[in-house]
N, C-alpha and C positions, 0 to 999 in steps of 0.2 A: 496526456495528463490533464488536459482539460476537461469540462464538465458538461455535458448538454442535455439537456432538456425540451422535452415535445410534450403538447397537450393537442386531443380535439376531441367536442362532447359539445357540452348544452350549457356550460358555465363561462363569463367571462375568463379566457386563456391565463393574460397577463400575471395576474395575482397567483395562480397557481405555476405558473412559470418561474416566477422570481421567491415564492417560497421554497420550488424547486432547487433553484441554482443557491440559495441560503444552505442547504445540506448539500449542497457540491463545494461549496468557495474552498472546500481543504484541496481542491484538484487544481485550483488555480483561480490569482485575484486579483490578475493588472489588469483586465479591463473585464466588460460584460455588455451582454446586447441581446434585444428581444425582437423578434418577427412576428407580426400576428395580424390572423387575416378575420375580415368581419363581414361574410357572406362571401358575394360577388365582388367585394370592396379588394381592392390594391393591397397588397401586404403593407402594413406601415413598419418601419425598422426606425430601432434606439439604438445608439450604443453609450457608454459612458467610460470614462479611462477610471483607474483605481478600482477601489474597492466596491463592493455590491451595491453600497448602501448609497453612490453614486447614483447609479441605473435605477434605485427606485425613489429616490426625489427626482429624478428628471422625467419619471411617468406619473408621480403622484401614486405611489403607490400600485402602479398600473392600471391605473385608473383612467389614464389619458390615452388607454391605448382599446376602444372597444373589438370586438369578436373572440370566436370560440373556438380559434382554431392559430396555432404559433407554435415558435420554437423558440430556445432560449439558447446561452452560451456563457461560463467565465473561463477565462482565459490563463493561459502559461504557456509565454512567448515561446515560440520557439525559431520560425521564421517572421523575421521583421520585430519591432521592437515593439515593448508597449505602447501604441495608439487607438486614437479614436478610429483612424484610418484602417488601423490592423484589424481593429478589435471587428467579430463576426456579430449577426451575421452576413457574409457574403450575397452578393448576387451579381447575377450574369448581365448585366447591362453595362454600359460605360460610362457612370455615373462618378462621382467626388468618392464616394464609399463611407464620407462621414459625418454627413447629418441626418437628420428626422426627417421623418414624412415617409408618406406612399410613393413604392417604388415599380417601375411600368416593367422590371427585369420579369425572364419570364421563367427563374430559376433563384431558388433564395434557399442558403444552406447554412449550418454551422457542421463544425468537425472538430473529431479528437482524435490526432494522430501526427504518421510525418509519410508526407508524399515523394520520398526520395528519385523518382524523375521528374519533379515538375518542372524542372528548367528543360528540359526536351518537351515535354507536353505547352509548357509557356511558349516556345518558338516556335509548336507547330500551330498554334491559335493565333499566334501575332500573323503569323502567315494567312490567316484564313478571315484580318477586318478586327479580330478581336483587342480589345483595349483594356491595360490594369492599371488601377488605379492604388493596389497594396503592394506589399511585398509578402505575403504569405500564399503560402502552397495551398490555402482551402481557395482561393478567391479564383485558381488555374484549374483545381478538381470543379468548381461548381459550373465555371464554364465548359468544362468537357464535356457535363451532363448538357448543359445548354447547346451546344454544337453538335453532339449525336442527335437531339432530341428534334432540332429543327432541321438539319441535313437530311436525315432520313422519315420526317414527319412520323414517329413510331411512338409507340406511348412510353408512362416516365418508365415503367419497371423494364423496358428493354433498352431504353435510356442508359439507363445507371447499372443496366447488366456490360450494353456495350464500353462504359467508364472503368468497371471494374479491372475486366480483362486487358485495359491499355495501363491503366497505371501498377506501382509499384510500390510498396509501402504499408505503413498500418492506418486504418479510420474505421472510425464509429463516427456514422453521416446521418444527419437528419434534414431532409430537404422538403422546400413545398414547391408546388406549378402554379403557377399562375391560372391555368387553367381547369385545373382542379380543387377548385375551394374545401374546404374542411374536412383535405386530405393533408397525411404527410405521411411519405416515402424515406423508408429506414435501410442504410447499409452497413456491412461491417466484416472487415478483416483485421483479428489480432488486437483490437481497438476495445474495449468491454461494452456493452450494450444489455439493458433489458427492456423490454415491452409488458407492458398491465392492460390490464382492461375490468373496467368493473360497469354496470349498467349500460347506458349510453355515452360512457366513456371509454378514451382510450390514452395511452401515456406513453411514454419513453424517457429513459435518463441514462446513465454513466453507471450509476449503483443503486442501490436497494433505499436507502433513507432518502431521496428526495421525491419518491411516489408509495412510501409505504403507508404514511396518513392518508393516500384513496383507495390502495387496493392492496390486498395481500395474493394477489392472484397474478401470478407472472409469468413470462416464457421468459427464456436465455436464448436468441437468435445465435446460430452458428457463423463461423468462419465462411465466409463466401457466401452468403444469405440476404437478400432482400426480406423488407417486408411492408405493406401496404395497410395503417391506419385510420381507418373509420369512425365516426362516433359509436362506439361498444363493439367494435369489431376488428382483427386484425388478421392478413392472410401473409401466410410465407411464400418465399420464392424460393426455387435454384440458380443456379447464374445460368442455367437454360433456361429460365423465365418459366419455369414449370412448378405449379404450388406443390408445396410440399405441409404435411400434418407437423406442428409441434406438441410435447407435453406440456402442462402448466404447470407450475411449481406454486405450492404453497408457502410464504413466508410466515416464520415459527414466532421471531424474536418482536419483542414488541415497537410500540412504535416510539415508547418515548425513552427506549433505548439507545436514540440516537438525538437526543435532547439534553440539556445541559443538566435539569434534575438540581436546580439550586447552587450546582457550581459555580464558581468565575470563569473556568475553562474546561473545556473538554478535558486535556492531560490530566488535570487534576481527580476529574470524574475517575478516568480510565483508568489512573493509578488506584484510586480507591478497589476499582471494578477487579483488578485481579486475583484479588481470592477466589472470586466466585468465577473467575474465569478458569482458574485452573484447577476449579473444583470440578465444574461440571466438564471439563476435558478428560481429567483424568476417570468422573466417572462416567464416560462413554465408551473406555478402554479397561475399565478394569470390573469384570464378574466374578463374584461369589468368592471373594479375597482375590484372583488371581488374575494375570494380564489376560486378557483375549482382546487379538485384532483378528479374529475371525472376520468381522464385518467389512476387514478390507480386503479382503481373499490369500490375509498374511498366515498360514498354517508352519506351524514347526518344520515339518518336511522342506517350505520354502524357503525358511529363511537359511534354515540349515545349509542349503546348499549354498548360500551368499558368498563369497571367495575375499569381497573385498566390498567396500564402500565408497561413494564420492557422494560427497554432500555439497551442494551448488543452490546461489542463493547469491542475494544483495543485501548490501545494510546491514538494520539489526538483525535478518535473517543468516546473512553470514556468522554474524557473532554468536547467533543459536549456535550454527554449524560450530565453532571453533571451542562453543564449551564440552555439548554434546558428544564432538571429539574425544574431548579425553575420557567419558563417561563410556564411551560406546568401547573404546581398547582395554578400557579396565574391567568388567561385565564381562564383555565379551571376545577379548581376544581376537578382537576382529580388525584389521587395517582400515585405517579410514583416511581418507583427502577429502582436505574443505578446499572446496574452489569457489572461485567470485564467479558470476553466472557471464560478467562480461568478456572472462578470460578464456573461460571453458569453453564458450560454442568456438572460439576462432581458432582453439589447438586441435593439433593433430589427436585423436581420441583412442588412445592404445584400452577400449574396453570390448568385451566379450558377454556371452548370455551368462556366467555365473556372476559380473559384476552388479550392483543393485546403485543407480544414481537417484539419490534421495534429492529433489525441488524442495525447498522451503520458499514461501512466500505465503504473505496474508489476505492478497488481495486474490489469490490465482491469475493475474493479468501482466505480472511483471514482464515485460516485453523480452529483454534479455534472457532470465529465468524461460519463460515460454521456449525461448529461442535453441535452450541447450537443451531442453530435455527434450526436444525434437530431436535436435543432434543428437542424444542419446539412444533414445530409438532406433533412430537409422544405425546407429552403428551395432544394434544388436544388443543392445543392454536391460536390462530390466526397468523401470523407474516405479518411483512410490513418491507421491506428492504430499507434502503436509501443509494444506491452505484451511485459510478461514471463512472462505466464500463456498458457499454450494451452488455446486454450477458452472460456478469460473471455467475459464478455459484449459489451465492448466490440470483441476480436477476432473474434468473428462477427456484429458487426451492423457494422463498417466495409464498405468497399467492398476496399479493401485492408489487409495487415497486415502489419508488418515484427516481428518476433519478436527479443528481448532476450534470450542466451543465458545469463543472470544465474545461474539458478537460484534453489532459494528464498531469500528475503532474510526474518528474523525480527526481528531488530534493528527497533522501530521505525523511529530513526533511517535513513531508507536512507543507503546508501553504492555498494556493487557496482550495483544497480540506475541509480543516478544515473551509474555511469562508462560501462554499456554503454546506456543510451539516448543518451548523447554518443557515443559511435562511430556509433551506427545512423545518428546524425544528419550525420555527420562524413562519412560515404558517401551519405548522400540528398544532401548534398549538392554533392560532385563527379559525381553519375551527373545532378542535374539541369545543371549547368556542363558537362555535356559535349552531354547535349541538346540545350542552348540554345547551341550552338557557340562557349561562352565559352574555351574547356577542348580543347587537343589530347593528340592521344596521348601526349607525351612532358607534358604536365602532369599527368596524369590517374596517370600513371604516377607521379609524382613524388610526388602525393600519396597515391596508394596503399602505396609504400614507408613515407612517411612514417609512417604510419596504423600499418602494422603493427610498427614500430619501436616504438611505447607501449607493450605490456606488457612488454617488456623495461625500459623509462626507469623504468615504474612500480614496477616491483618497486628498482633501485636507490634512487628514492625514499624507499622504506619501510625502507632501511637506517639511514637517518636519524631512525627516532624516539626514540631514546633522548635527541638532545638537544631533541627537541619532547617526551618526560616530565620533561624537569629543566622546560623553560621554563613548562609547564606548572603544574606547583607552585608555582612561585615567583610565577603571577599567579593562583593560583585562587581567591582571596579578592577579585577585582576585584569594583566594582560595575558598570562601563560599561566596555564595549567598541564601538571601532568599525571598521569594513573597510573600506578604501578603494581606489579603482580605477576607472581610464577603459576603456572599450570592451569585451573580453572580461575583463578583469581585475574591471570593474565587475561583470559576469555572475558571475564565480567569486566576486568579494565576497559577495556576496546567499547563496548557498548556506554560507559558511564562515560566515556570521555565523548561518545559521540551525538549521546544524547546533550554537554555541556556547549557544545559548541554549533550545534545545529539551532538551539531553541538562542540560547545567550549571544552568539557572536564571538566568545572569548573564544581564542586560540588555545588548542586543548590537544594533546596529546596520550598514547596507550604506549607503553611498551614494558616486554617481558623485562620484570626486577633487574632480572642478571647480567643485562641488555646496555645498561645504563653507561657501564667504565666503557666501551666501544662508540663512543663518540658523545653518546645525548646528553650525558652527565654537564657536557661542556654549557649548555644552555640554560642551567641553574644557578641563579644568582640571586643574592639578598631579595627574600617578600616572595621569592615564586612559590606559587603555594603546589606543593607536591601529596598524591593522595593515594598511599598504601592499601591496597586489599588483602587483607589477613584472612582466609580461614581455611585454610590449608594446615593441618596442625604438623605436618612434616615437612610442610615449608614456610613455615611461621620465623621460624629465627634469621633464616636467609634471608626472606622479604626485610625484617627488621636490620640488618645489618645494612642492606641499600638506602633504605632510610637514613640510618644513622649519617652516610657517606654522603645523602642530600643536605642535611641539617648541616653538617660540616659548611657547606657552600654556602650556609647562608637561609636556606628553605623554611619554611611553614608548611608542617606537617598535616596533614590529617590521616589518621587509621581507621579502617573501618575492620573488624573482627567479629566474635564468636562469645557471649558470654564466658567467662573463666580465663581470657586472655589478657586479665587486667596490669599483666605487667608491661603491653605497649604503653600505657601511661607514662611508662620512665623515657620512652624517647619521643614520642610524638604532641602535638599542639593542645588536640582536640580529636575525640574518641567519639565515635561513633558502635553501639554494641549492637548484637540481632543474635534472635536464640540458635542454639547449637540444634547440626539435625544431622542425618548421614552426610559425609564428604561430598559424595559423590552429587549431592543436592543441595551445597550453600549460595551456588549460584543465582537459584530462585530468591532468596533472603537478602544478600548481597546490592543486587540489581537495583532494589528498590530503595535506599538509600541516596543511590547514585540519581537514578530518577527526580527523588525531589529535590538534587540540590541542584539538578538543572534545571528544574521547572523555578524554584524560589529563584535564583540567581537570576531569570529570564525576567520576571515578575520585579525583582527590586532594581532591575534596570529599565522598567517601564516597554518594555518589547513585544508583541504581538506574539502571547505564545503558543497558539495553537496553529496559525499560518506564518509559521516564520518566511524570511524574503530568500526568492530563489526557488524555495522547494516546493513540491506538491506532493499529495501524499502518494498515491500509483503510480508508479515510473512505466508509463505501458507505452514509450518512443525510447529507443534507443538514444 
């Protein structure tokens, strides 16, 4: 979950490094540190605990640090706790590990991942003179390179082939030699990595925004891949140490896509952004009035034979899955299981070649996500991935891929990314309803209108935040919060509650309406503010009736509904409305409600809200 960044070319390193890691800080922000080499000169290494803006008063802006050749690193602990000590990057000498200066190690590395043998590999180096000075698994990887590299005098890239094949685990590695100046040596398993090049440049980072203002021209290094950085040059390896040809990928989306654009924060941006996210989603699946996923190699005949579904995913990807759900059995008659991505890879897997295991994830790199639909594979199953990255990992190891035209999302919190994997999903599944001959032309049509009717709805939506900023304030000192809702409502629950307590801190809870007299009920007491999702019009008086039975306790209501619903007035506090649109799609309309009252409520409690504490936005370590 951490962030890194490499540069080497003709321009001071530093500045471009820490502009880098400024478009990484969503991957992680308790500490950060910079390597950079200035010819023949000694690497000199920074680190700083906290936030970025640390490491870049403590270089002047990287000013203090000259050469044209470095890597960078912000950080989310995972072994060892937030230090200067911890924080990377690493190197293979037996040094303090946490001050400044030029360092005589003859291996210097940052890393994003988790080394799960490194207490074996840490006893076998103790054993062999070697000395640590951290407690984290980069600082045992960077030695291993240094111990094959000097034991067998071999060069780095058979180095770090000989490291690969000992350890175990996920990384994305960026390392320099000592001995090879105004080189750096790239590895990567399961860990996300890309590589640029543009003139007598060359780059590396975690994702696409923190090297897209120098190059739109990238590779994606594979799983089990070296790769050897030059100034404007870059060559692959295999873990036989034998080069291998990459394509280059063009980068589409612009650059200041992933810039604030006059906002105060990202979420805000991104909440703004998803009209247009689930515009252009929906029209990259939908021709000439009608669905086609041709382009994923999804044909009628395929889907047709589908027998059953599992939808597997984390987060708000899960909540995709669990709205999606009910959309996918209604349409199309088709069984569906939402599974958590960390539940699924470790069960026993009763699927077959007619089951289809649908990955949702926005980054493609979710490490667990990755890790089932592997499991999937081997057990024989079909998969179809729906990510927002091209390229990702998990979009070239599915069988097929349906592409989320989100663009980039920095905000931890996602938002845009959650509205357009609900379209994708919104169209998987009337293209499977038409298939399965549930679905004729004139419905298929119906819901295709429907479909592209939302970003229009959605953007009226957003008109209305100003009285979700009052409402906002006026409950941000809550302690407990709870969401409530039957069917799809129940679905959009779970995401609004978890968008309230990831960004805020307030204790928030989802649970189905009818859920309530079976224990949770007991937790509501005078001021807790409870929040009804209404748009279900055949479960509109149920939901209201739970309410009612909260008020009774004491509660402050809020409803959120459908134009024409305007008799929740007679039970509820505070009304929140959004336009009416087919059932099967108030989800999309819903959601974003819930959104700003997480963002407002994060915002009038003064909270950092696009790096909230704890989280980063890729979960790509187990």
């Amino acid at each position: 979950m951490c962030g890194i960044v490499g540069y080497t070319g003709t321009r001071p390193a530093a500045p471009i490094l820490l502009d880098g890691l400024s478009k990484l800080e969503y991957r992680g922000y308790d500490s950060a540190g910079l390597a950079v080499r200035d010819g023949e000169a000694l690497a000199q290494v920074v680190k700083a605990t906290g936030k970025l803006r640390n490491l870049r008063e403590k270089t002047d802006e990287g000013r203090a640090l000259p050469g044209c050749c470095g890597i960078g690193h912000t950080r989310w602990a995972t072994h060892g706790e937030p230090s200067q000590t911890n924080a990377h990057p690493h190197v293979s000498g037996n040094c303090s590990g946490t001050g400044s200066g030029p360092v005589e190690s003859a291996v210097v590395g940052v890393h994003n991942g988790i080394i799960e043998n490194f207490d074996e590999l840490k006893a076998k180096l103790l054993r062999h003179g070697y000395q640590f000075y951290s407690e984290t698994d980069t600082e045992v990887v960077v030695k291993l390179v240094d111990y094959y590299y000097n034991k067998y005098k071999i060069g780095p890239v058979d180095a770090i082939n000989r490291m690969m094949v000992r350890v175990r685990g996920s990384y994305a590695l960026a390392i320099m030699f000592k001995d090879f100046p105004g080189e750096i040596y790239a590895a990567r398993k399961d860990s996300p990595m890309i590589i640029g090049v543009s003139g007598d440049e060359a780059f590396l980072a975690s994702d696409v925004p923190a090297i897209l203002k120098y190059t739109r021209s990238v590779y994606y290094i594979g799983n089990m891949e070296l790769a050897r950085l030059r100034p404007g040059s870059v060559t692959f390896y295999d873990l036989n140490g034998d080069e291998i040809t990459k394509e280059q990928t063009q980068i589409t989306w612009d650059a200041e896509a992933a810039e604030k654009g006059g906002y105060e924060h990202f979420m805000i941006k991104e909440i703004h952004e998803q009209p247009a996210a689930v515009r252009d989603t929906l029209a990259s699946l939908v021709k000439d009035g009608a669905i086609d996923l041709s382009g994923a190699g999804l044909t009628d005949e395929a889907l047709a034979s589908v027998t059953r579904v599992h939808i597997v995913a984390c987060g708000s990807a899960w909540h995709v899955g669990m709205a999606a759900q009910y959309v996918l059995e209604d349409l199309a008659a088709l069984p569906v299981r939402v599974e958590l991505a960390s539940e699924f890879r470790y069960r026993k897997l009763l699927l077959d070649e007619n089951a289809l295991v649908l990955v949702i994830s926005q980054s493609g790199e979710t490490a667990d996500s990755l890790a089932a639909l592997r499991a999937a594979k081997a057990a024989g199953a079909r998969t179809l991935a729906i990510v927002n990255v091209v390229g990702s990992t998990i979009a070239r190891e599915a069988d097929s891929v349906l592409y989320t035209l989100a663009g980039p999302e920095i905000a931890v919190a996602t938002t845009k990314a959650y509205s357009a994997q609900l379209a994708a999903m919104y169209a998987l599944a009337v293209a499977f309803g038409r298939a399965r001959g549930l679905l004729d032309e004139a419905a298929c049509a119906h819901y295709v209108e429907e479909m592209l009717a939302l970003p229009e709805k959605m953007a009226r939506v957003l008109e209305d935040k100003e009285r979700i900023q009052w409402f906002a304030s006026k409950y941000a000192g809550a302690r407990d919060i709870f969401f409530i809702g039957r069917g799809l409502d129940y679905a959009v629950s779970l995401e609004g509650s978890l968008k309230m307590k990831e960004i805020s801190y307030i204790h928030s809870e989802a649970y189905a309406a009818g859920e309530l007299k079976h224990g949770t009920i007991s937790l509501v007491e005078n001021g807790t503010l409870v929040i009804g999702v209404l748009t279900q019009d055949d479960l509109f008086e149920k939901t209201i009736s739970n309410l009612v039975e909260c008020k009774a306790r004491g509660a402050y209501l809020m409803g959120l509904t459908s134009f024409g619903h305007y008799s929740v007035e007679d039970t509820v506090d505070f009304t929140v409305y959004i336009p009416k649109a087919d059932q099967h799609f108030m989800g999309s309309l819903a959601v974003i409600p819930l959104q700003l009252l997480g963002y407002y409520t994060s915002v009038a409690r003064g909270l950092d809200v696009d790096k909230p504490r704890n989280l980063a936005k890729s979960v790509t370590v187990e």
